[in-house]
VEXTIBA-287155 format. One record per residue: z, x, y of N, C-alpha, C in turn; residue number from 1. Coordinates in Angstrom, 3 decimals, padded with zeros to 6 digits. Atoms other than C-alpha are relative to their C-alpha. Layout:
BEGIN
<atom <Z X Y> <Z X Y> <Z X Y> NUM>
...
This chain:
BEGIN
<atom <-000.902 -000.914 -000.661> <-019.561 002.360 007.326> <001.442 -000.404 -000.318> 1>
<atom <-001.695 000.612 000.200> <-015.788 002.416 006.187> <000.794 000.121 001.581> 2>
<atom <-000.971 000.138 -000.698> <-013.291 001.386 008.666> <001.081 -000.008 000.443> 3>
<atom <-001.411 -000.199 000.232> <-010.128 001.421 007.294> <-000.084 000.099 -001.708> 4>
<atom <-000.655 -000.306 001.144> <-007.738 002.296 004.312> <000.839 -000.881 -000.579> 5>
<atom <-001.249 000.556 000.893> <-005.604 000.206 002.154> <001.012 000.798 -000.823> 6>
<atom <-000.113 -000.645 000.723> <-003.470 001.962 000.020> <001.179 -001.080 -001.184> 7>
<atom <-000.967 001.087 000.771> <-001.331 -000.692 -002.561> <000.132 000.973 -001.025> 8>
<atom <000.000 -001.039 000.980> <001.062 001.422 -004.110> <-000.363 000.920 -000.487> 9>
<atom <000.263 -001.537 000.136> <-000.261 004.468 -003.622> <-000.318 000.628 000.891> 10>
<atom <000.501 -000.646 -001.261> <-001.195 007.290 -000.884> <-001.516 001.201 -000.083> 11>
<atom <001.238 -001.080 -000.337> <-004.026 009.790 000.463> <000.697 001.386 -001.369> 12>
<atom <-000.184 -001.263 000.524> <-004.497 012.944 -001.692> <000.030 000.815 001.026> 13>
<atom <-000.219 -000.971 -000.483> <-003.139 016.425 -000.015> <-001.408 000.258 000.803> 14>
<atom <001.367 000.019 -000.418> <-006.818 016.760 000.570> <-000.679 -000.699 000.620> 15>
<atom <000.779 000.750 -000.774> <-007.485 013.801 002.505> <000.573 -000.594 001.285> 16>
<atom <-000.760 -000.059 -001.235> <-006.348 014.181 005.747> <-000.618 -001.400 000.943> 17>
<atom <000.809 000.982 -000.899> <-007.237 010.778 007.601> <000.687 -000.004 001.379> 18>
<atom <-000.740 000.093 -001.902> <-004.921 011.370 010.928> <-001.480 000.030 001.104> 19>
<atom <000.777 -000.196 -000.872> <-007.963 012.246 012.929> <-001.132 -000.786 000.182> 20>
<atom <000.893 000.876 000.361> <-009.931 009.732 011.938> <000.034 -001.320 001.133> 21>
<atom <000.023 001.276 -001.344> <-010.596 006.199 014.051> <000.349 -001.172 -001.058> 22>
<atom <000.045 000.762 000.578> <-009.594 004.453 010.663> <000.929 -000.853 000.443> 23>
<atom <-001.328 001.401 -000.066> <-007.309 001.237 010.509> <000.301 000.631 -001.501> 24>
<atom <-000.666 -000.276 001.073> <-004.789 001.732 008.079> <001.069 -001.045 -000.423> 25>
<atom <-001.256 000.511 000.724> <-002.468 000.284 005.468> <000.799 000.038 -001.414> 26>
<atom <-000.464 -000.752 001.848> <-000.021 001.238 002.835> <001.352 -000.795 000.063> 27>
<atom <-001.334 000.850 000.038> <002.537 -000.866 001.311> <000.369 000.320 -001.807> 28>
<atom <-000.539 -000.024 001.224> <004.524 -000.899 -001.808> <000.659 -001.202 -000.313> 29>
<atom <-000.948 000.890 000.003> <007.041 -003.039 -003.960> <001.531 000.602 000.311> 30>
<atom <-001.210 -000.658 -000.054> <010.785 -002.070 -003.044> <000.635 000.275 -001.760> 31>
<atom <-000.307 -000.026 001.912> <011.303 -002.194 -006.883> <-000.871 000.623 -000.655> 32>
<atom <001.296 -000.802 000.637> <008.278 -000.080 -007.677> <000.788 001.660 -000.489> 33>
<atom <-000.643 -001.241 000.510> <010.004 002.798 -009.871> <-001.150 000.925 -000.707> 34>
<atom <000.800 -001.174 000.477> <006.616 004.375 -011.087> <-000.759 000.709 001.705> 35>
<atom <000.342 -001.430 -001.614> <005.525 005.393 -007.073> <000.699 001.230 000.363> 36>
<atom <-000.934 -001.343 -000.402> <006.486 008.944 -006.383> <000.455 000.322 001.318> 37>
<atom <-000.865 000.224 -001.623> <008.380 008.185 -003.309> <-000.431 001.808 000.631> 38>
<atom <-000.021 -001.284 -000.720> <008.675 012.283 -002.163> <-001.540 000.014 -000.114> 39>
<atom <001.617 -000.750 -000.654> <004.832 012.853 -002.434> <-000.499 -001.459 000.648> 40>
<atom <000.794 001.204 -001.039> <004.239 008.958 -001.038> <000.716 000.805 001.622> 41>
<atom <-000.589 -000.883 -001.481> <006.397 010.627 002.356> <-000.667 001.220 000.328> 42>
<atom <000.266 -001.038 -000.349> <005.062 013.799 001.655> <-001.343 -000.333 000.874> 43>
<atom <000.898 000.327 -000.858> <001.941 012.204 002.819> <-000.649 -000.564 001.333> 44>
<atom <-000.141 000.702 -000.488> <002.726 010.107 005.045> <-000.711 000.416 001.643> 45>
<atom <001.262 -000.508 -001.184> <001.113 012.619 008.464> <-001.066 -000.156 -000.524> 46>
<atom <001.028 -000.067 000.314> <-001.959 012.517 006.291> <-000.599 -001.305 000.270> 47>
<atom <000.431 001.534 -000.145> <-002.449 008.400 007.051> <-000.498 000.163 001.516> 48>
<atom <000.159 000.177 -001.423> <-004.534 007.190 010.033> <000.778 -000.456 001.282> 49>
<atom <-001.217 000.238 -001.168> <-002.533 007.206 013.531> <-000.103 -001.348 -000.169> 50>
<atom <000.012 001.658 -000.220> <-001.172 003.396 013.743> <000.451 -000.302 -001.226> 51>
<atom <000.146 000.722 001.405> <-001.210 002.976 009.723> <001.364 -001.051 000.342> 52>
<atom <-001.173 000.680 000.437> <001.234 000.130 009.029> <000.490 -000.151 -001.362> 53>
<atom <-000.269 -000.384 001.326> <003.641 000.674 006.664> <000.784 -001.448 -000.143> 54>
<atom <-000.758 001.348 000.959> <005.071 -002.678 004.143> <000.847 000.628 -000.844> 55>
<atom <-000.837 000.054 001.302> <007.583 -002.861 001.750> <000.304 -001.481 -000.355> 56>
<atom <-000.073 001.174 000.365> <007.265 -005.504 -000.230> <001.236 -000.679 -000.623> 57>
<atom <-001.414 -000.451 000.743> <010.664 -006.450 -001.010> <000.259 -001.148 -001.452> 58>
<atom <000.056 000.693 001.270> <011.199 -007.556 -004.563> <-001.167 -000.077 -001.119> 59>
<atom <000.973 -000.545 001.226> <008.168 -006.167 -006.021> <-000.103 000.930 -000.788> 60>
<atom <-000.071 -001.671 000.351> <007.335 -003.281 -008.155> <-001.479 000.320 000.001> 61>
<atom <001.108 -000.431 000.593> <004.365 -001.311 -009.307> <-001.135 -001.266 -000.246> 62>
<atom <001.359 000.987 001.150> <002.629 -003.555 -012.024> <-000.320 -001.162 000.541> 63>
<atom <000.489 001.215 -000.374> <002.281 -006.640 -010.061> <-000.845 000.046 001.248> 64>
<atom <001.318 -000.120 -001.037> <000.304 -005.344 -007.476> <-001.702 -000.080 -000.696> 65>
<atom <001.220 000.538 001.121> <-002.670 -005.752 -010.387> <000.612 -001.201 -001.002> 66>
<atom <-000.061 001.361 000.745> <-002.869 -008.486 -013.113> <000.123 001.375 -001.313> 67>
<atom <-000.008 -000.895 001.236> <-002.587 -004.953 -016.288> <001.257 -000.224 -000.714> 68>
<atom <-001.625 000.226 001.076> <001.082 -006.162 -017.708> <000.864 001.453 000.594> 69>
<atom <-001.243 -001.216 -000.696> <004.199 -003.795 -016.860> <-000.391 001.187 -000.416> 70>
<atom <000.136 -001.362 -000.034> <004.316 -000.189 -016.542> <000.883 000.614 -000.681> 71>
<atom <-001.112 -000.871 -000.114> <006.667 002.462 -018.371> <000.213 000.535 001.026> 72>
<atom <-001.085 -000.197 -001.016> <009.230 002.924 -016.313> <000.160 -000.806 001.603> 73>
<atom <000.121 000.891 -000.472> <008.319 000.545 -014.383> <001.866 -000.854 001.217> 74>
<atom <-001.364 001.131 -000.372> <011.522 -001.762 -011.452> <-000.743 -001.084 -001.136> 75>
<atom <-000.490 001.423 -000.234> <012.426 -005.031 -012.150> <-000.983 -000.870 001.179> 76>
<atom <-000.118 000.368 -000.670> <010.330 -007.048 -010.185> <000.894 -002.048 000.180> 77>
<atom <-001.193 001.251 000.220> <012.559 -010.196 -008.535> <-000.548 -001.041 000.998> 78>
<atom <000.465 000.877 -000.445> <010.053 -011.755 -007.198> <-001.505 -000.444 -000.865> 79>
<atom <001.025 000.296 000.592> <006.813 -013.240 -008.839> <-001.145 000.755 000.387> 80>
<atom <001.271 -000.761 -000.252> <003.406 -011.637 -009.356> <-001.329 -000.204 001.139> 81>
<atom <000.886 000.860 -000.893> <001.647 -014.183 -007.842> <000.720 000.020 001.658> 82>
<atom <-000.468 -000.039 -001.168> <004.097 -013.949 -004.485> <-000.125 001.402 000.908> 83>
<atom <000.127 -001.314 -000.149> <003.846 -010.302 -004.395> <-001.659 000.385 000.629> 84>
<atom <001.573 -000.080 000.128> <-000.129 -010.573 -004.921> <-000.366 -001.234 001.801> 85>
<atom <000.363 000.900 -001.114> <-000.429 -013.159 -002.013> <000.502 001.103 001.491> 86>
<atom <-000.169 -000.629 -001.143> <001.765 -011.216 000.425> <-000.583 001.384 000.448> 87>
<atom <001.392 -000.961 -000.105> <-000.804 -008.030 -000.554> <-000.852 -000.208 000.743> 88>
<atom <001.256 000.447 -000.832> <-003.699 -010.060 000.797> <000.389 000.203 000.971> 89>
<atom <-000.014 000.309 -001.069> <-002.306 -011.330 003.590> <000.392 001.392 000.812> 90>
<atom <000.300 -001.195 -000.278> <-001.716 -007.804 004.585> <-001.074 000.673 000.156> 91>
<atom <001.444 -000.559 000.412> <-004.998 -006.712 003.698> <-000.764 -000.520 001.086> 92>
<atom <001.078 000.713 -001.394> <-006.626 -009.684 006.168> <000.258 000.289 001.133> 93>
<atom <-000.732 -000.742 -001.182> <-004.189 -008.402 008.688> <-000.884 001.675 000.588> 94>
<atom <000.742 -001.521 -000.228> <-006.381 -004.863 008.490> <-001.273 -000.284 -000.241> 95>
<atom <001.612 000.574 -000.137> <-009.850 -006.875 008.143> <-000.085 -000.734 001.028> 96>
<atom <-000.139 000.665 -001.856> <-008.801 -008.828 011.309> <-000.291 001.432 001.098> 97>
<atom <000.021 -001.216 -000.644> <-008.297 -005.212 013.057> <-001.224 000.260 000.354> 98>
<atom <001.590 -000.732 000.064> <-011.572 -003.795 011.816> <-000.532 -000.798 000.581> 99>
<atom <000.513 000.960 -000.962> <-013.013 -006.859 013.075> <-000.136 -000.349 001.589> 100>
<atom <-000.139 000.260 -001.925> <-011.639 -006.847 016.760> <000.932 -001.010 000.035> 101>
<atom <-000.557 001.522 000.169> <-009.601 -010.090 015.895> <001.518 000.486 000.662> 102>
């Protein structure tokens, strides 16, 4: 049974309305992420489960939320991959604690 949503660097499709849902939620980005489409990440933003918590990771971008090498068009990120990638998780356990009851 799913419980919750992650979304790293990216959001719900138009089509996937989770407000009504009982999910746990979470969507975060890098503040330096120049390939996310900011207006349709907002545009979505009623479509996330009530509660979602929103991150900004500050000093990340896009491509370091995976290990695939940079993106065209890609920020700057000004912080490391590996710092970026850690403060992901610990976000992530933050919304597996939830689901949990913790």
């Amino acid at each position: 049974m799913v419980e919750g949503v992650v979304f790293w660097a990216f959001y719900p499709a138009d089509s996937d309305n989770l407000y009504k849902t009982e999910l746990k939620g979470l969507t975060m980005y890098g503040s330096n992420d120049a390939v996310l489409d900011m207006d349709n990440c907002n545009a979505t933003l009623p479509l996330l489960p009530r509660g979602t918590i929103m991150q900004v990771i500050r000093g990340g971008n896009h491509a370091q939320f995976g290990n695939y090498g940079p993106q065209p068009g890609d920020g700057t990120a000004t912080i490391s991959a590996a710092d970026q990638q850690l403060q992901a998780a610990a976000l992530t356990v933050r919304i597996l604690r939830a689901v949990e009851g913790e």
